[in-house]
Backbone as CSV, one residue per row, in Angstrom:
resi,resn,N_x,N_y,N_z,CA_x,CA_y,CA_z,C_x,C_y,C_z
1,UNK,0.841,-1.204,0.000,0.000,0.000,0.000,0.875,1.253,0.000
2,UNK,0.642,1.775,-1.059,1.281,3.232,-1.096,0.468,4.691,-0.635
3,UNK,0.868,5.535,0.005,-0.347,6.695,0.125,0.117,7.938,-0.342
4,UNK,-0.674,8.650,-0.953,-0.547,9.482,-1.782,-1.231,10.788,-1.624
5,UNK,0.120,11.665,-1.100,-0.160,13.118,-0.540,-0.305,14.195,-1.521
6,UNK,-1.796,14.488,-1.720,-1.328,15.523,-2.899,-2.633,16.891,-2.358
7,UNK,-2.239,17.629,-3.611,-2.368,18.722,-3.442,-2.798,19.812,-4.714
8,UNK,-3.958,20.492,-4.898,-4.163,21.341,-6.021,-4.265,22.980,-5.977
9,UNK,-4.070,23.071,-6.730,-4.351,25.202,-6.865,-4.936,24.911,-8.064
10,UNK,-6.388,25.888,-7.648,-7.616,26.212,-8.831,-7.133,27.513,-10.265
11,UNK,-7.943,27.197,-10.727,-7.900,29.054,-11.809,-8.778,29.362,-10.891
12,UNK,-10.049,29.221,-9.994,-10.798,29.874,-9.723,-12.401,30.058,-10.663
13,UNK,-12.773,30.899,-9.930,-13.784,32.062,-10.696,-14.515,33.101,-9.846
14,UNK,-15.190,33.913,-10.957,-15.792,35.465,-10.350,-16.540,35.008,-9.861
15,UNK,-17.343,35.594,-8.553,-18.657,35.274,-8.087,-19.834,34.889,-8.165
16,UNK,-20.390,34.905,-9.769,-20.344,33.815,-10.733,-20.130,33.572,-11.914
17,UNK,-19.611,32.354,-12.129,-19.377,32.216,-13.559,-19.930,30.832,-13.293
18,UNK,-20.395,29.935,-15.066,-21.123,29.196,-15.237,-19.517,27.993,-15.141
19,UNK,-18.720,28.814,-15.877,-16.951,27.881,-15.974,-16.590,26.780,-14.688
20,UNK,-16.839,25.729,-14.380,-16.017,25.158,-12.966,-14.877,25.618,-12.442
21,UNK,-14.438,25.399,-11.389,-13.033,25.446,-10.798,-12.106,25.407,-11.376
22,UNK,-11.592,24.535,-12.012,-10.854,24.056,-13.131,-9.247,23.898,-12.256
23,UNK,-8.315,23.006,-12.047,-7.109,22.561,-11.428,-6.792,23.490,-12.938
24,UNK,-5.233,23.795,-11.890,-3.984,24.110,-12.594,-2.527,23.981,-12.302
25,UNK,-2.644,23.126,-11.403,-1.482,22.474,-10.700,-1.809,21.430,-9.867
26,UNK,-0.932,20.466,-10.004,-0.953,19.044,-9.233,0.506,18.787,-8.409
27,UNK,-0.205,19.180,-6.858,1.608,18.677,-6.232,1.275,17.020,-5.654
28,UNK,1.982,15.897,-5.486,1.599,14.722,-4.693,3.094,14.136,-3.771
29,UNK,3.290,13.737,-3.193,4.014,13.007,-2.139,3.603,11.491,-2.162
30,UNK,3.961,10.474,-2.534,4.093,9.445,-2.387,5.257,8.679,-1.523
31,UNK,4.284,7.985,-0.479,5.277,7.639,0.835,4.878,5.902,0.616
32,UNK,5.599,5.449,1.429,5.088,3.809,1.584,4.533,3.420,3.087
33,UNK,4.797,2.298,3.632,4.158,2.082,4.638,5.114,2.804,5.706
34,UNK,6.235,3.157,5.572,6.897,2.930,6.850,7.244,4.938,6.598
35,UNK,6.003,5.454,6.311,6.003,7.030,5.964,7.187,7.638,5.671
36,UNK,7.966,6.883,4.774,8.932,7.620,4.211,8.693,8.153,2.667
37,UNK,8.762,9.167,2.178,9.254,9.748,1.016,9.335,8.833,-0.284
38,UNK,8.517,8.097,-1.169,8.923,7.805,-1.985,9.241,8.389,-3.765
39,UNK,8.626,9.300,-3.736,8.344,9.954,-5.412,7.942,10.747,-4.760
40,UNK,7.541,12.243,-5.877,6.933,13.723,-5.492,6.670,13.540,-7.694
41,UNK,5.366,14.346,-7.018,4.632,14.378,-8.247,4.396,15.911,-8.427
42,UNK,4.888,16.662,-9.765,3.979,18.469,-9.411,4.053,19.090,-11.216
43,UNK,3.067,19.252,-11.629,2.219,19.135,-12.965,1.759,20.717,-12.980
44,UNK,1.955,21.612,-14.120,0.736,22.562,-14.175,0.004,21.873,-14.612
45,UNK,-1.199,22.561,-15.348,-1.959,22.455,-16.453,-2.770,23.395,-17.166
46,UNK,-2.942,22.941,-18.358,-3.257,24.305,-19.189,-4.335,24.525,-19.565
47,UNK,-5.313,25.712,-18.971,-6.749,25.978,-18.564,-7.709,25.467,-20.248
48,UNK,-8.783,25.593,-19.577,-9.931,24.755,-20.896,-10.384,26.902,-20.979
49,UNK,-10.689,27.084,-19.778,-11.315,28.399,-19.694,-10.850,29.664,-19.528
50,UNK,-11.537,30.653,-19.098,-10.540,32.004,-19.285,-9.922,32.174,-17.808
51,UNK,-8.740,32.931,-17.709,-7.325,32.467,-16.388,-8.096,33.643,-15.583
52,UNK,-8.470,33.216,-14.771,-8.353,34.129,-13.437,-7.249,34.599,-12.834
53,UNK,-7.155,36.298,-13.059,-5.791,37.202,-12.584,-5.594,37.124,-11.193
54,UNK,-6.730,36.818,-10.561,-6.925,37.034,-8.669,-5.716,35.686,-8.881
55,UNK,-7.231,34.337,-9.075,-5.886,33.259,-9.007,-4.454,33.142,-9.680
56,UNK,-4.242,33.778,-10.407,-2.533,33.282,-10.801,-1.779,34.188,-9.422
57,UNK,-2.310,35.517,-9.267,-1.441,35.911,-8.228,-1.539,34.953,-6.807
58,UNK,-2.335,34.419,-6.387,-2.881,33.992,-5.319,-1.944,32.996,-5.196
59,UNK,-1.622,31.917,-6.667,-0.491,30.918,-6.708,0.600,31.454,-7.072
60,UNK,0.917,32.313,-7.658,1.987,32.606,-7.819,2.603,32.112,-9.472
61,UNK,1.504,31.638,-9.950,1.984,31.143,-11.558,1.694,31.842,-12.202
62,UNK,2.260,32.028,-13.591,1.687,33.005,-14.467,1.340,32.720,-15.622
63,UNK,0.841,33.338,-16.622,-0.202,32.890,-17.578,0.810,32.231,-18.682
64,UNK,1.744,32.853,-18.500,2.734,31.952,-19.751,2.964,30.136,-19.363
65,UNK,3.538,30.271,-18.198,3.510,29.110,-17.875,2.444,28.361,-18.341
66,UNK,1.383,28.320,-17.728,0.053,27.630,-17.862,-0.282,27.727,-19.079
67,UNK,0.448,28.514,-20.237,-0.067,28.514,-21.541,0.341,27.341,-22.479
68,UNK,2.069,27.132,-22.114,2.461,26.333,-22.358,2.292,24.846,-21.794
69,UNK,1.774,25.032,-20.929,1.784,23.613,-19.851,1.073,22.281,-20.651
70,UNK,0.367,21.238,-20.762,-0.088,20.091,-20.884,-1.714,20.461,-20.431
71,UNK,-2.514,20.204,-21.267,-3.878,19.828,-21.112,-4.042,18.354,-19.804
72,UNK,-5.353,19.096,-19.317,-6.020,18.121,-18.163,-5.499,16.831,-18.566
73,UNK,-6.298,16.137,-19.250,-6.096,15.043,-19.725,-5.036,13.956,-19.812
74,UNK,-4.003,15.167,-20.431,-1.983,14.143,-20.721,-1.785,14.253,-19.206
75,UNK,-1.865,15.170,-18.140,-1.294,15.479,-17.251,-2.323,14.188,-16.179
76,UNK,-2.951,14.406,-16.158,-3.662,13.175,-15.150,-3.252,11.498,-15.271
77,UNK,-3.068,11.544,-16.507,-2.675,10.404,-17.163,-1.273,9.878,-16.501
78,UNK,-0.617,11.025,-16.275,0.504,11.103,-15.740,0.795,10.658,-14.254
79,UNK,-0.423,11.399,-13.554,-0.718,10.706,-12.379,-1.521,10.278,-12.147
80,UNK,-1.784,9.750,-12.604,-2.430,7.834,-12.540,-1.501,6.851,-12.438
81,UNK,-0.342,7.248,-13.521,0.647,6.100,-13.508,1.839,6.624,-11.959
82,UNK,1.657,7.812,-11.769,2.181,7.999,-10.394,2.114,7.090,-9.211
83,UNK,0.213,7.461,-9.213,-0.146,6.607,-7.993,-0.051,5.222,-7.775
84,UNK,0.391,4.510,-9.252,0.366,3.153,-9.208,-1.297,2.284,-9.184
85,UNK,-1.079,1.477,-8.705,-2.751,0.394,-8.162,-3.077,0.229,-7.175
86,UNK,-1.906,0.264,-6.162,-2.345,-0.057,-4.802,-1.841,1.162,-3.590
87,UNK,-3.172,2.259,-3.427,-2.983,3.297,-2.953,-4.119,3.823,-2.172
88,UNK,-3.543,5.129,-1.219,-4.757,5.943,-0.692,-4.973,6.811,-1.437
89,UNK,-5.801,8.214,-1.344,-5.462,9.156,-2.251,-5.531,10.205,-0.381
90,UNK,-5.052,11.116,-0.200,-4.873,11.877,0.964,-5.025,13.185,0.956
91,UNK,-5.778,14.297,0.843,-6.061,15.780,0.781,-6.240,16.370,2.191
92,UNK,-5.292,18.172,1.718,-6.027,18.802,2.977,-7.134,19.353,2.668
93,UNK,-8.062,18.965,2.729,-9.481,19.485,2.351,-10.062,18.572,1.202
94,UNK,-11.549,18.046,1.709,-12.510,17.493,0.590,-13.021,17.912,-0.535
95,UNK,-12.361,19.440,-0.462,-12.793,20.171,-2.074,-11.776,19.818,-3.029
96,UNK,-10.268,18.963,-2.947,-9.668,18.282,-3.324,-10.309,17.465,-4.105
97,UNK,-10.401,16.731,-3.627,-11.309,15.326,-4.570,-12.390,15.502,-5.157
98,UNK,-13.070,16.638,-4.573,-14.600,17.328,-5.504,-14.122,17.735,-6.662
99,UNK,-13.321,18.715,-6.860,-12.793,19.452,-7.436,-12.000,18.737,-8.644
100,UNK,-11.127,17.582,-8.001,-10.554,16.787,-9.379,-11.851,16.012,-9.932
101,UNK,-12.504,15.227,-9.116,-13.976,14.446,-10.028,-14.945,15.715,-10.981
102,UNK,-14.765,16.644,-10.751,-15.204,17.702,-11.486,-14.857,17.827,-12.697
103,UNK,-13.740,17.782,-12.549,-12.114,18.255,-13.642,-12.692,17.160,-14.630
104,UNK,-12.229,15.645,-14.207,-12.277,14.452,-14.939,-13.802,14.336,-15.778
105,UNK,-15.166,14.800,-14.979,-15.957,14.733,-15.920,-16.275,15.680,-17.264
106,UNK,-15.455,16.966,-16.606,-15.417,18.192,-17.677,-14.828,17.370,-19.142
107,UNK,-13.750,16.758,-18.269,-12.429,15.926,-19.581,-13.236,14.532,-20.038
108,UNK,-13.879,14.278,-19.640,-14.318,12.857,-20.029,-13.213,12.106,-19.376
109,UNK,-12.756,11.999,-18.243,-12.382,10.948,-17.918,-12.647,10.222,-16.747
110,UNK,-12.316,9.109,-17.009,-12.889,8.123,-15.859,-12.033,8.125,-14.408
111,UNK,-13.323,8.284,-13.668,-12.867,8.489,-12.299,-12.933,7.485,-11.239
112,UNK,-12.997,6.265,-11.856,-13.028,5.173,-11.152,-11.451,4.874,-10.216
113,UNK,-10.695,5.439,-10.462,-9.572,5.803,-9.524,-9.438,6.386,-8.554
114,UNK,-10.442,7.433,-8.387,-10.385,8.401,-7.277,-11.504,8.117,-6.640
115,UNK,-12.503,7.051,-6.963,-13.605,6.884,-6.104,-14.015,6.321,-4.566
116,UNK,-12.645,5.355,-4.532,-12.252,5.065,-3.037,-11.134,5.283,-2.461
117,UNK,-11.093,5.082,-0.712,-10.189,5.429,-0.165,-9.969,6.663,-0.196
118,UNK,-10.415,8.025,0.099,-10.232,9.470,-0.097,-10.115,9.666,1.545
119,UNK,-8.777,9.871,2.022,-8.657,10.837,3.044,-8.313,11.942,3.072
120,UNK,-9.642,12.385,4.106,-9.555,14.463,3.973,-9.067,15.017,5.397
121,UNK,-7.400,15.207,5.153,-6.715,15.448,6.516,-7.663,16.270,7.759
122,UNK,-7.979,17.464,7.153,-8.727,18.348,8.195,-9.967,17.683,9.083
123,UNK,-10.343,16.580,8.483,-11.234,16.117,9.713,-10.211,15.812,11.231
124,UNK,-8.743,15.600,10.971,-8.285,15.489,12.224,-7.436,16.635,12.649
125,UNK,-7.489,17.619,12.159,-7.069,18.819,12.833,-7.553,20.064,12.783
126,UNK,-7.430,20.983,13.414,-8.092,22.377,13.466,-7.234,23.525,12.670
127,UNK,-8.174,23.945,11.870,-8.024,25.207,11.212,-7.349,25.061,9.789
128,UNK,-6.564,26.058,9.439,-5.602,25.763,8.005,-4.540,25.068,7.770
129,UNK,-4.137,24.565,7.005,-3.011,24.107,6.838,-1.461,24.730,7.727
130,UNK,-1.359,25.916,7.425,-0.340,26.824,8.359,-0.222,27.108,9.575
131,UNK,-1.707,27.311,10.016,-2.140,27.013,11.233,-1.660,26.008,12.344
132,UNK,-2.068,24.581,11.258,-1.490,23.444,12.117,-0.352,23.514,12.355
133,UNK,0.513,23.153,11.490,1.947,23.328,11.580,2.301,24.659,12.146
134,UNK,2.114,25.336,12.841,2.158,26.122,13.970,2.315,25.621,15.207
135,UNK,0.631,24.988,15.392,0.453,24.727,16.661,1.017,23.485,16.729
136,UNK,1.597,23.070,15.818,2.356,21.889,16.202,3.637,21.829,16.225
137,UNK,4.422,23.539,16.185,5.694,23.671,15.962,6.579,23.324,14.710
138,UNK,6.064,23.089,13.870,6.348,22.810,12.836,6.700,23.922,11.754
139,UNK,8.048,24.070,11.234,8.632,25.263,9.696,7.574,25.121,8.859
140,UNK,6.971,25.726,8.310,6.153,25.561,6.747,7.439,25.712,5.761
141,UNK,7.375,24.517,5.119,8.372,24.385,3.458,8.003,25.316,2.518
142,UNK,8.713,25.641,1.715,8.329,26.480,0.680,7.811,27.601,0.543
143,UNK,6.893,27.243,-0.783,5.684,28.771,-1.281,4.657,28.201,-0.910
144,UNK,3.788,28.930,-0.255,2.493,28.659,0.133,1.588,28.737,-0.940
145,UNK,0.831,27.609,-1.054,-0.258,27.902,-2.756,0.853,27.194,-3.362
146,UNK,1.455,26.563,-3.374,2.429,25.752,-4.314,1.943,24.468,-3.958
147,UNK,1.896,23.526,-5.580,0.930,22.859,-4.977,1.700,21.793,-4.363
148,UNK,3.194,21.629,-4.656,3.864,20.355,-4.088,4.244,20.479,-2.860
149,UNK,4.586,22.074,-2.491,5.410,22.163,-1.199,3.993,22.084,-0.059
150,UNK,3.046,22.346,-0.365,1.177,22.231,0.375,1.420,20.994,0.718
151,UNK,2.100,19.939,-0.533,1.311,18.545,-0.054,2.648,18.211,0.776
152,UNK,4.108,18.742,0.437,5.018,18.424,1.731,4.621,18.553,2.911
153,UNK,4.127,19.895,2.898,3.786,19.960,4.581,2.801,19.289,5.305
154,UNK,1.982,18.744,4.098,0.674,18.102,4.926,1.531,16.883,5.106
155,UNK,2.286,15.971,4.586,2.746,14.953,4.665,3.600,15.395,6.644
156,UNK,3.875,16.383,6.817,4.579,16.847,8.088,3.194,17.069,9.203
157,UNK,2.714,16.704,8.679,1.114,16.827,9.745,0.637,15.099,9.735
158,UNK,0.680,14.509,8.714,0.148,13.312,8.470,1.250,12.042,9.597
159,UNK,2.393,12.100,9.482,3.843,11.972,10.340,3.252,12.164,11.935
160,UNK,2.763,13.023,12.067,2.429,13.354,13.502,1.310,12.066,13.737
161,UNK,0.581,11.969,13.019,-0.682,11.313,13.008,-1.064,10.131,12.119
162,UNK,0.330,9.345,12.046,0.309,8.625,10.971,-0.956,7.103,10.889
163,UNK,-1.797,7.091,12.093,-3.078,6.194,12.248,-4.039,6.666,11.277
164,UNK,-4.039,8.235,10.651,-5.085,8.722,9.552,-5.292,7.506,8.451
165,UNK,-3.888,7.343,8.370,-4.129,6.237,6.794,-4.593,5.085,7.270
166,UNK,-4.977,4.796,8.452,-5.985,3.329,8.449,-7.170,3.087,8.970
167,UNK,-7.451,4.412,9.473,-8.923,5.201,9.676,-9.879,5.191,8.062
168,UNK,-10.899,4.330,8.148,-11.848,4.075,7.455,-12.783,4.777,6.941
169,UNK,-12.842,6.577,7.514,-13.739,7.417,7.306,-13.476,7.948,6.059
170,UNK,-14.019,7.521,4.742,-13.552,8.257,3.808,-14.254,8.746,3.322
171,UNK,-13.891,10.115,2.520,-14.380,10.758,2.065,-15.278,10.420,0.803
172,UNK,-17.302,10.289,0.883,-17.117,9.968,0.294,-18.522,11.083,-1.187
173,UNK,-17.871,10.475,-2.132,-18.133,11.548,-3.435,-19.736,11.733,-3.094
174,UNK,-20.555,13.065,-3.788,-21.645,13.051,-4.022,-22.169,13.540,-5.166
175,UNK,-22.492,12.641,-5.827,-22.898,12.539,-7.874,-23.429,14.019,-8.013
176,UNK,-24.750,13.954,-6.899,-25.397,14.991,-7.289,-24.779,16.406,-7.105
177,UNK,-24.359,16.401,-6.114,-23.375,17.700,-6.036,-22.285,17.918,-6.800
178,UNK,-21.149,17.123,-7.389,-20.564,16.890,-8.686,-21.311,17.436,-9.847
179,UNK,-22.772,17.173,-9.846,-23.531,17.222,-11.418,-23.745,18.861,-11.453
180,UNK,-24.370,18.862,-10.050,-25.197,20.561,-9.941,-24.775,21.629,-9.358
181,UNK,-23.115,21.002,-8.659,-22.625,22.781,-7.453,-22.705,23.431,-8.693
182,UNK,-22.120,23.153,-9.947,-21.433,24.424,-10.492,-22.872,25.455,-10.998
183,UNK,-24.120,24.961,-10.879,-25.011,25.554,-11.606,-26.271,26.239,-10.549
184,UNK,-25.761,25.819,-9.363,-26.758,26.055,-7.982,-26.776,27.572,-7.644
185,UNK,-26.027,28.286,-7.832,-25.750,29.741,-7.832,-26.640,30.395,-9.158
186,UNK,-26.638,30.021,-10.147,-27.292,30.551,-11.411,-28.771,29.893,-11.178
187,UNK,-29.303,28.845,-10.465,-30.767,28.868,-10.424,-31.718,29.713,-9.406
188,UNK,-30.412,30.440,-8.655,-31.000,30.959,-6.975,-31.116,32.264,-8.092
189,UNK,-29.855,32.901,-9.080,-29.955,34.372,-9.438,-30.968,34.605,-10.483
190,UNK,-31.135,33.201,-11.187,-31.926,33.408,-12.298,-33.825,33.503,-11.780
191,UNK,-34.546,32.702,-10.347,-35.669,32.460,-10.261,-35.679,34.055,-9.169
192,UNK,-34.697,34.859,-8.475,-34.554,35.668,-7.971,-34.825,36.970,-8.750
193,UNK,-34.178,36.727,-10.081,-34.507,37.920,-11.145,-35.880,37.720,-11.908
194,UNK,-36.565,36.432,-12.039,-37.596,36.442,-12.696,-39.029,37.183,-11.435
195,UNK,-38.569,36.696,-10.236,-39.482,37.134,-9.131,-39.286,38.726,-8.961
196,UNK,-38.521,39.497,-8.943,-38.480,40.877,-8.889,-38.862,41.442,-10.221
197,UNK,-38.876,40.820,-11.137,-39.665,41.335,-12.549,-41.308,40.595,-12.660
198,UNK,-41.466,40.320,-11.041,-42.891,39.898,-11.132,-43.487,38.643,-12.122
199,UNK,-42.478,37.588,-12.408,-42.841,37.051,-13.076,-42.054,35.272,-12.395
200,UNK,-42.769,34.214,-13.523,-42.493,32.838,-12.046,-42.241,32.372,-13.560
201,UNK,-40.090,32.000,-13.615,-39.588,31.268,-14.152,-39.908,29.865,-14.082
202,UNK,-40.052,28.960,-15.246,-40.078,27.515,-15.370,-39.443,26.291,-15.793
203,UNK,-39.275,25.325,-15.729,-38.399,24.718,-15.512,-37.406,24.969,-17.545
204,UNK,-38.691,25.087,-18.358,-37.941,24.700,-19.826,-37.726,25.900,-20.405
205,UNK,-38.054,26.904,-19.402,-37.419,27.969,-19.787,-35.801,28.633,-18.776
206,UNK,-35.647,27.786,-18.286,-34.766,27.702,-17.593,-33.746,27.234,-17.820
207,UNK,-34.346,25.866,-18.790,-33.466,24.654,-19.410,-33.043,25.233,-20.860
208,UNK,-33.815,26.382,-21.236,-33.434,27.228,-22.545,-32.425,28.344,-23.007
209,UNK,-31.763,28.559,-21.261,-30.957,29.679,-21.237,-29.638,29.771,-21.577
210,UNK,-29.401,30.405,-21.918,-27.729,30.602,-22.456,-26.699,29.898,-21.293
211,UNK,-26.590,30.236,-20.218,-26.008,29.999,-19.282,-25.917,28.466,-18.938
212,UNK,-27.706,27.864,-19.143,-27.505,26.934,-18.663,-27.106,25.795,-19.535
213,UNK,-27.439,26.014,-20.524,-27.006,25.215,-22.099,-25.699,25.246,-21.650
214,UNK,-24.722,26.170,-21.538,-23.421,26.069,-21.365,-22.936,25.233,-20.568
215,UNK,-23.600,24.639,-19.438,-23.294,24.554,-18.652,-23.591,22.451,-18.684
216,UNK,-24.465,22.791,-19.403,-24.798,21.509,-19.451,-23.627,20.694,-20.405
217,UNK,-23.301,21.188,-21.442,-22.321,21.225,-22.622,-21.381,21.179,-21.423
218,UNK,-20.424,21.651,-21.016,-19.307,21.794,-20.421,-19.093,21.111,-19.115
219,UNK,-20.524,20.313,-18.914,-20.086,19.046,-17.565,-20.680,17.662,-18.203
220,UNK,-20.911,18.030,-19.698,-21.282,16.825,-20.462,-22.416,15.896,-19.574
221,UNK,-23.317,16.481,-19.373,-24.413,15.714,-18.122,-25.303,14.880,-18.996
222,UNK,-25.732,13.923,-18.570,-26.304,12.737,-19.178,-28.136,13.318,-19.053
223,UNK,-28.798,12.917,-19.429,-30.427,12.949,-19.064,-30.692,12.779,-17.888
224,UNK,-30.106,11.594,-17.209,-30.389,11.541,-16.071,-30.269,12.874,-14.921
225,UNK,-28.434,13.166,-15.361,-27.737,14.023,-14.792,-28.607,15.611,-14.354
226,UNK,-29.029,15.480,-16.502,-29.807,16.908,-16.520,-31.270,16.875,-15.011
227,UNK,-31.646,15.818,-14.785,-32.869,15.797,-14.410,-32.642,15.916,-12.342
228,UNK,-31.334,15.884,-12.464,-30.887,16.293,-11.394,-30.693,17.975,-10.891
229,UNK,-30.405,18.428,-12.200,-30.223,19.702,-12.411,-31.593,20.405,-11.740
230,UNK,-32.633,19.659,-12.709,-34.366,20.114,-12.686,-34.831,19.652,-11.146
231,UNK,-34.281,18.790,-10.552,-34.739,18.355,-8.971,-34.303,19.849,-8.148
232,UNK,-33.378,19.927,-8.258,-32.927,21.104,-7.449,-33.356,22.409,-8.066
233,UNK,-33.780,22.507,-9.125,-34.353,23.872,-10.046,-35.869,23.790,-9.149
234,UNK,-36.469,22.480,-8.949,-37.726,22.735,-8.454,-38.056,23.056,-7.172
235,UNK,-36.920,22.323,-6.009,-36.419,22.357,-5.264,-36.297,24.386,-4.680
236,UNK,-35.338,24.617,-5.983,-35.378,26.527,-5.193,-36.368,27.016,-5.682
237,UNK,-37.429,26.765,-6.390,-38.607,27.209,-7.407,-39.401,27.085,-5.797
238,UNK,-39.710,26.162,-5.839,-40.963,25.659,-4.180,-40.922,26.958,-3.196
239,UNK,-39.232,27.016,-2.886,-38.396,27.825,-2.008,-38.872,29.336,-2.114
240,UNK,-38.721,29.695,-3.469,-39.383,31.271,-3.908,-40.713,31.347,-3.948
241,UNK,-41.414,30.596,-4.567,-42.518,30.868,-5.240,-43.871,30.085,-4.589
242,UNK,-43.644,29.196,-3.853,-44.572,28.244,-2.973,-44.860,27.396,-3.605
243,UNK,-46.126,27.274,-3.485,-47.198,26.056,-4.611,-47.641,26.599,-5.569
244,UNK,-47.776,27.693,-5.806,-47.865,28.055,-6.917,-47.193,27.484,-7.872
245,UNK,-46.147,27.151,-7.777,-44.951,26.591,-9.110,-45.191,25.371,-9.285
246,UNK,-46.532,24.639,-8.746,-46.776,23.367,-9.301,-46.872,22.882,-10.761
247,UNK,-47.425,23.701,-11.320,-47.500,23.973,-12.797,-46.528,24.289,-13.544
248,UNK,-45.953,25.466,-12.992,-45.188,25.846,-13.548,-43.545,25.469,-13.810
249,UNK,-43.385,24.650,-13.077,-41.901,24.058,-13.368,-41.839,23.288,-14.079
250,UNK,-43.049,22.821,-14.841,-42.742,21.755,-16.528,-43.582,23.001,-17.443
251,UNK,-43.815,23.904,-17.460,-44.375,24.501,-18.470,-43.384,25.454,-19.501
C-alpha cells in the first residue's frame, strides 16, 4: 500500500461564472508504509477556460507558464501512472477530490480511480493548513499555494498522526453535487430575477438559457444528470414561489 499526498491550486472564478473550478497544478508526495518519502509528483496544467488574474497571483503562476503547460487530460494520465494500483489518495481538504472528479468529468475521464479510499486530513485537525503546523511547531516548506510544497507539509502533519491512513472514514463523493454545485448559484440568481420582474420562471425555460445550455455542454451531463439539475431547479422554485410553481416548473 502506497499513500498518496497531494495537493491542487484552482484558476478559480468570479462570483459567478457558469466555468467550474478548473485545477492548474498538481503537487503529490508518495510515501510507503513505513512514511517515508517515496516519489513527489507536481504538474501545471493548461486551462480549458478564461485564467483568473486574482488566481494566478494567489499561486503565484503566471499565464505563460500555464499557456504552455499540458492539457487536463496528458497530465492526469501522468498521475495515474504515479499513484500506481495499490494506494490511498490523501487531501487537505474534501474540495480536493470534488474538485478533481469535477475536472475528470469536464475531460471525459474516468474516475473510477479516485472513487475510493479518499482521506480528507482536516477532519483530524483544526483550522488551516499553516495554522497546524504552527500549533504543532512545525517550519512551513516552501511557497504557500504551491501545490507540491502544500502537499510536503501536509505529509509533516500526516507523520504526527500517521493512524489517519488506516482510519476508514472516507471521504465519500456526491454525484449529485458533482452534477449541480457548479449551476446552484445561477438557479437561486436566475428564479430571484424572474421574481423581482414579477414574473415565475419555469423549468424549460430555464433549461433554454444561455447559461444553462453552457453549462450543461461543459459538464457533459447525461439525461439523467440533466434531471438532477431540474430536482434542485424545483427544489429553489418551491423555495421562492410556494405552490404556486406546481405547474409551472414543466411549463
Amino acid at each position: 500500500m502506497q499513500y498518496i499526498v497531494m495537493d491542487l491550486e484552482f484558476n478559480g472564478r468570479r462570483h459567478y461564472d457558469i466555468y467550474p473550478m478548473e485545477i492548474i497544478e498538481i503537487g503529490a508526495v508518495k510515501l510507503n508504509e513505513q512514511m517515508e518519502i517515496v516519489e513527489t509528483f507536481q504538474s501545471f496544467i493548461r486551462p480549458k477556460f478564461p485564467l483568473n488574474r486574482f488566481a494566478l497571483q494567489f499561486c503565484g503562476i503566471t499565464k505563460e507558464t500555464l499557456l504552455k503547460s499540458k492539457p487536463f487530460e496528458v497530465v492526469i494520465e501522468k498521475f495515474k501512472k504515479f499513484c500506481g494500483t495499490d494506494y490511498k489518495l490523501i487531501a487537505w481538504g474534501g474540495s480536493d477530490f470534488f474538485t478533481l472528479m469535477v475536472d475528470c468529468k469536464v475531460n471525459r475521464v474516468n474516475t473510477e480511480w479516485i472513487t475510493t479510499h479518499l482521506l480528507d486530513m482536516t477532519r483530524y485537525y483544526d483550522g488551516g493548513l499553516q495554522q497546524a503546523l504552527e500549533e504543532h511547531g512545525l517550519q512551513f516548506i516552501g511557497q504557500s499555494h504551491s501545490a507540491l510544497d502544500d502537499a510536503l507539509n501536509a505529509v509533516l502533519l500526516l507523520k504526527l498522526k500517521p493512524w489517519i491512513v488506516s482510519d476508514a472514514n472516507y471521504f465519500i463523493p456526491d454525484p449529485v453535487k458533482i452534477c449541480t454545485g457548479g449551476i446552484k448559484k445561477w438557479i437561486l440568481i436566475s428564479l430571484e430575477e424572474a421574481l423581482q420582474n414579477n414574473q415565475m420562471l419555469s423549468w424549460n425555460d430555464f433549461l433554454k438559457d444561455q447559461n444553462t445550455e453552457k453549462y450543461i455542454s461543459i459538464m457533459n451531463l447525461s439525461e439523467n444528470e440533466i434531471r438532477m439539475v431540474q430536482n434542485l431547479f424545483k427544489k429553489f422554485a418551491q423555495m421562492k414561489y410556494g405552490r404556486k410553481t406546481k405547474k409551472l416548473l414543466y411549463a
